[in-house]
C-alpha positions as CSV (number, residue, x, y, z in Angstrom):
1,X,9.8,-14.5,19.2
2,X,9.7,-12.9,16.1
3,X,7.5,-9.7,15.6
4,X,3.8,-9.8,14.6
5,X,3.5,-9.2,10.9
6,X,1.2,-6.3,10.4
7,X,-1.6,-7.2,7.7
8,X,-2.0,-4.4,5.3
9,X,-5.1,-3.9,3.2
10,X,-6.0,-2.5,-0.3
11,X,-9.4,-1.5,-1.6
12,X,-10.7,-1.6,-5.1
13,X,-10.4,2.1,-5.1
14,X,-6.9,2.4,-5.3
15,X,-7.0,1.1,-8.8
16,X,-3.6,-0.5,-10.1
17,X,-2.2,-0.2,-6.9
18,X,-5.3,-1.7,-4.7
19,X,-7.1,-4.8,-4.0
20,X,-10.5,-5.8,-5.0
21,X,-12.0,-5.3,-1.4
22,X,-14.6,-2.9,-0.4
23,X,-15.2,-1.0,2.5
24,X,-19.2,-0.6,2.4
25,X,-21.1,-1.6,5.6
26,X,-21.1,-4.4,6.7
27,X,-24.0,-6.9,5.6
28,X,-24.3,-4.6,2.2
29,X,-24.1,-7.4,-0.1
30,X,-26.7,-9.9,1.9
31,X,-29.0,-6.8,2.1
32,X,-28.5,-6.5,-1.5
33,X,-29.0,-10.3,-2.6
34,X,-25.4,-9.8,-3.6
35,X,-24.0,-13.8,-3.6
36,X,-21.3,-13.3,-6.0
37,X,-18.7,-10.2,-6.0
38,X,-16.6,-8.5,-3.8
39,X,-15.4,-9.1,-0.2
40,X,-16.2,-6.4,2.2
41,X,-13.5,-5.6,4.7
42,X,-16.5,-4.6,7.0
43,X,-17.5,-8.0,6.7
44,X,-14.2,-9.1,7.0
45,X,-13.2,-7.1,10.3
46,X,-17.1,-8.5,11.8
47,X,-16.1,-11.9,10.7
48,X,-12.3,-11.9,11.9
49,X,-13.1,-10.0,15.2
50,X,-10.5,-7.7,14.0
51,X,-10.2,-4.7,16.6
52,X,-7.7,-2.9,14.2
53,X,-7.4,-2.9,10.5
54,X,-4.2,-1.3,8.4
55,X,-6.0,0.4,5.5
56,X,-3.1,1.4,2.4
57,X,-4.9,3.2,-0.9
58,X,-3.5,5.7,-3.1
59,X,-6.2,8.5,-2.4
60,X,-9.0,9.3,0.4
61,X,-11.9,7.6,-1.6
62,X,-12.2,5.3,1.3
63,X,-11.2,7.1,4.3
64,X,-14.4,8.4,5.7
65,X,-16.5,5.9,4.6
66,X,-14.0,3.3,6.3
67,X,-13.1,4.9,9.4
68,X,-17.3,5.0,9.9
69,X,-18.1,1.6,8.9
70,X,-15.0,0.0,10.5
71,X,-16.1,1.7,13.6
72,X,-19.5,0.3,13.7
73,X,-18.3,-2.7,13.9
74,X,-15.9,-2.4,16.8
75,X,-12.6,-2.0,14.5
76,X,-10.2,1.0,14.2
77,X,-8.7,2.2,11.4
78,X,-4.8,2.9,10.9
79,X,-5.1,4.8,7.5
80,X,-1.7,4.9,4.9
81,X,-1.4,6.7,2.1
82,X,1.1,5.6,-0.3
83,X,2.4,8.1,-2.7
84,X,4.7,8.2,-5.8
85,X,7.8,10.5,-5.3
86,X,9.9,11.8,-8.3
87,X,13.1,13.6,-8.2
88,X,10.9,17.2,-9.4
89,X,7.5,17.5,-9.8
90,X,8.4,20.4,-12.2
91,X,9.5,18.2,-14.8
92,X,6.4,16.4,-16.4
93,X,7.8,13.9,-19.1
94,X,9.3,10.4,-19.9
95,X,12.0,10.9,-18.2
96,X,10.9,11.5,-14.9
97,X,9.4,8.0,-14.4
98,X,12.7,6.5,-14.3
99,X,13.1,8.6,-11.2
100,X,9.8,7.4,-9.4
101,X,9.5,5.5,-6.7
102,X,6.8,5.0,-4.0
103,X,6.3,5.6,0.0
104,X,3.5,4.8,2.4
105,X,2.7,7.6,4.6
106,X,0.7,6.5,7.9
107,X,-1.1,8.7,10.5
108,X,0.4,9.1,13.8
109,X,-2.4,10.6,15.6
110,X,-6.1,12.6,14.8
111,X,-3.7,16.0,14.0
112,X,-1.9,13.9,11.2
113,X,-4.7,13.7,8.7
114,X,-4.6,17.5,8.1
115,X,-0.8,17.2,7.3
116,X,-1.8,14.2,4.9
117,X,-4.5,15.9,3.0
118,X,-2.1,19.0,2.4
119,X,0.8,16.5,0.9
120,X,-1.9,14.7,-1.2
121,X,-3.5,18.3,-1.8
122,X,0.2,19.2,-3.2
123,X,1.1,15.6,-5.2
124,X,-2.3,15.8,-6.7
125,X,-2.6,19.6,-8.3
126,X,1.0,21.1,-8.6
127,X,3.1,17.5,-8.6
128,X,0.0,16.0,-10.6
129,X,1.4,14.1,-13.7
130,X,-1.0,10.9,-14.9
131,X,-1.1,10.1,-11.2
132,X,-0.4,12.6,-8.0
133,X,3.2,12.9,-7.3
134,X,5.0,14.9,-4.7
135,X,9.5,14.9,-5.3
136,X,11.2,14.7,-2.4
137,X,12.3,18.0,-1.6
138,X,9.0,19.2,-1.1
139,X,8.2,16.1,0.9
140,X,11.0,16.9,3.4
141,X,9.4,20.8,3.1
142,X,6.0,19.7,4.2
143,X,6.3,17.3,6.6
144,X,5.1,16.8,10.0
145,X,6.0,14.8,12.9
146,X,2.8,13.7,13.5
147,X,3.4,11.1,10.0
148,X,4.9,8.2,9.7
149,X,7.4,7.7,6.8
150,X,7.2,3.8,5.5
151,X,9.3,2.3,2.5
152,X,6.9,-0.1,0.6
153,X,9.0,-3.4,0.1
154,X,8.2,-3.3,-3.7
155,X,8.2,-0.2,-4.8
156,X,10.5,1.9,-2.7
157,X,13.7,3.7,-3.8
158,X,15.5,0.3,-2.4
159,X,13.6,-1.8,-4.1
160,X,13.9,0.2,-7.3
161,X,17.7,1.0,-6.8
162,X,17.9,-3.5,-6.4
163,X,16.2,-4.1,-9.1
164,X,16.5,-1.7,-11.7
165,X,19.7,0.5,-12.9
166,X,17.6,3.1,-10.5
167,X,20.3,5.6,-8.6
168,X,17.9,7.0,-6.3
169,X,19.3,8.6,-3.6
170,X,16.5,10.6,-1.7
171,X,16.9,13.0,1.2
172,X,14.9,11.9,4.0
173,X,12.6,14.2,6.5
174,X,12.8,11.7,8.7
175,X,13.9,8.4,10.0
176,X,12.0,5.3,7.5
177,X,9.9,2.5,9.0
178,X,11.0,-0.4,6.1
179,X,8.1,-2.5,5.4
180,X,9.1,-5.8,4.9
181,X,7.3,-8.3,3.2
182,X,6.2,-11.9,4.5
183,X,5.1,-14.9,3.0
184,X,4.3,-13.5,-0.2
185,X,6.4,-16.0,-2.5
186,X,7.6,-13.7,-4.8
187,X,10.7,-14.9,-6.8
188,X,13.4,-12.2,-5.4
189,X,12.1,-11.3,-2.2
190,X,15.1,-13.1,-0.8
191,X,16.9,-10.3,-2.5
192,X,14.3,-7.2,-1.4
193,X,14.7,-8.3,1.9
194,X,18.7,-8.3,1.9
195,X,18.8,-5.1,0.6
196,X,16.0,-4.1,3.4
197,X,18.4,-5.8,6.4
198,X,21.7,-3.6,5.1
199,X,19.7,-0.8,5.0
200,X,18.2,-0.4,8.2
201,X,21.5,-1.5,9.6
202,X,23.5,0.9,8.1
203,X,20.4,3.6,8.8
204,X,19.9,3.2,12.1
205,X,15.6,2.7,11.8
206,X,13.7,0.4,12.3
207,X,11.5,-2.3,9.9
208,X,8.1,-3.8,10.4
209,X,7.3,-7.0,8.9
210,X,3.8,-6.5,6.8
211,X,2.0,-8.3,4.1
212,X,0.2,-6.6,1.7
213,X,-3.5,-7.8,1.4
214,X,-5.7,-7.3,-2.3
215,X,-8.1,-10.5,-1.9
216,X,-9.5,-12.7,0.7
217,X,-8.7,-16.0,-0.6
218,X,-6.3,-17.7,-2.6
219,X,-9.2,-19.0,-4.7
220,X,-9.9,-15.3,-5.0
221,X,-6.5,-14.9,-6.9
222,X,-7.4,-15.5,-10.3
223,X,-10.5,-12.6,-10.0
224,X,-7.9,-10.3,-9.1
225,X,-5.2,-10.8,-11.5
226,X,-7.5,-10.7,-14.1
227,X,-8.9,-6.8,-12.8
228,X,-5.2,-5.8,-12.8
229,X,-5.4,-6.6,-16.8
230,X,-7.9,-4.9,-17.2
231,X,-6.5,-2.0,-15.9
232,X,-3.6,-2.4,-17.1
233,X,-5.0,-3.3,-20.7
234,X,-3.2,-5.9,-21.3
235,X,-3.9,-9.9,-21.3
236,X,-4.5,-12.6,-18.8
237,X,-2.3,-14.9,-20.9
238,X,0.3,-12.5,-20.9
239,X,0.1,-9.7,-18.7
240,X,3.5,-8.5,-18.1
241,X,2.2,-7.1,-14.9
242,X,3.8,-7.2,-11.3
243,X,3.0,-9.4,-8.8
244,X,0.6,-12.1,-10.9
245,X,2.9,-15.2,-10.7
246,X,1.7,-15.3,-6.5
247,X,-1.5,-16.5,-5.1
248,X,-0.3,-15.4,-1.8
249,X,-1.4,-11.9,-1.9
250,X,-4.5,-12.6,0.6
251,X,-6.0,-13.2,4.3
252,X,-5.8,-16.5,4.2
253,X,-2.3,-16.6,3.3
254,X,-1.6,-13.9,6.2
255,X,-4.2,-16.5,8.7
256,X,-1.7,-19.4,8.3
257,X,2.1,-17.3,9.2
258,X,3.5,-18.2,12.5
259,X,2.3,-15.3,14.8
């Protein structure tokens, strides 16, 4: 039997990189008179009878307010942070987003979120270049065992070093957990998920099969790709933005995988 594959949600608040979820209380919107707008994952987690939800964002906008709403109704929170990593955070120019590529950093244990604030602390004053950025030698310099060290299936260094003309050839504090991607339909995730396989076996480490959550339904698709253009000012009709040719990006896509 094949390993459960790990849902992992994205909040509004994470911008380019997020969902259009929220994370207020649960029952916000009916108190409100709210019929139209965004999904709750409060709701969400109450509805689902989820006892454990896998929260990913690019900042800590969300984490409190989560962790305490989640936990009212009955669900914990496994918190990730995903982070852009360069080859120097000195060197602030074009350049230097050639060599970017992302990681998601996840919480062991309760003494892991001080060694996560101090990394984001770091990426987003001294590495800070139009988004918080650490480079990986100061990664490896920080680090602590009490994190978990994922590779996001499409934005890592492997995905980057598949896809693009990318060389990136980072020096690891620690063994990877490889993310791979399920059921998201993606034209070259056959591809991604070669390049995931020979790594890990060459690598020793492991991979956990995940798929990334921004919207609840596949009805909700549409609302969503049309907030990454706006963010991304750019148009619906031709957005040349990542990830808009799939309407598999949501829960109800992740409800009907073989578990």
């Amino acid at each position: 039997m094949a390993d459960p594959v790990i849902p992992l949600f994205s909040t509004s608040s994470s911008l380019k990189q997020g969902g259009i979820f929220t994370i207020e209380k649960a029952g916000a919107a009916a108190e409100s008179g709210r019929v139209r707008g965004p999904v709750s994952l409060c709701d969400l987690a109450k509805e689902e009878k989820l006892t454990k939800l896998h929260l990913v964002a690019s900042n800590f906008a969300d984490f409190m307010m989560g962790y305490k709403n989640l936990a009212k109704v009955g669900c914990d929170m496994a918190f990730g942070l995903k982070l852009v990593i360069c080859e120097d955070i000195a060197t602030k120019d074009e350049p230097s987003f050639k060599t970017e590529s992302k990681v998601v950093i996840f919480m062991k244990n309760d003494k892991a979120y001080h060694a996560l604030i101090n990394l984001y602390t770091k990426a987003a004053t001294d590495g800070f270049y139009y988004v918080p950025r650490l480079d990986w030698k100061t990664l490896k310099y920080m680090w602590s065992d009490d994190l978990i060290l994922g590779l996001p299936f499409y934005s890592s260094f492997l995905a980057k070093n598949t896809m693009t003309f990318a060389t990136i050839a980072p020096e690891l504090p620690t063994k990877p957990l490889v993310l791979r991607e399920t059921g998201q339909e993606m034209p070259f995730d056959d591809i991604l998920g070669e390049a995931c396989d020979r790594y890990v076996a060459a690598n020793g480490c492991e991979s956990q099969a995940v798929k990334s959550i921004y919207y609840k339904n596949r009805v909700d698709a549409k609302a969503w790709q049309v907030w990454r253009c706006i963010l991304e000012r750019t148009v619906f009709d031709n957005p040349g933005v990542e990830h808009l040719c799939s309407r598999e990006f949501c829960y109800q896509s992740f409800k009907e995988l073989p578990q």
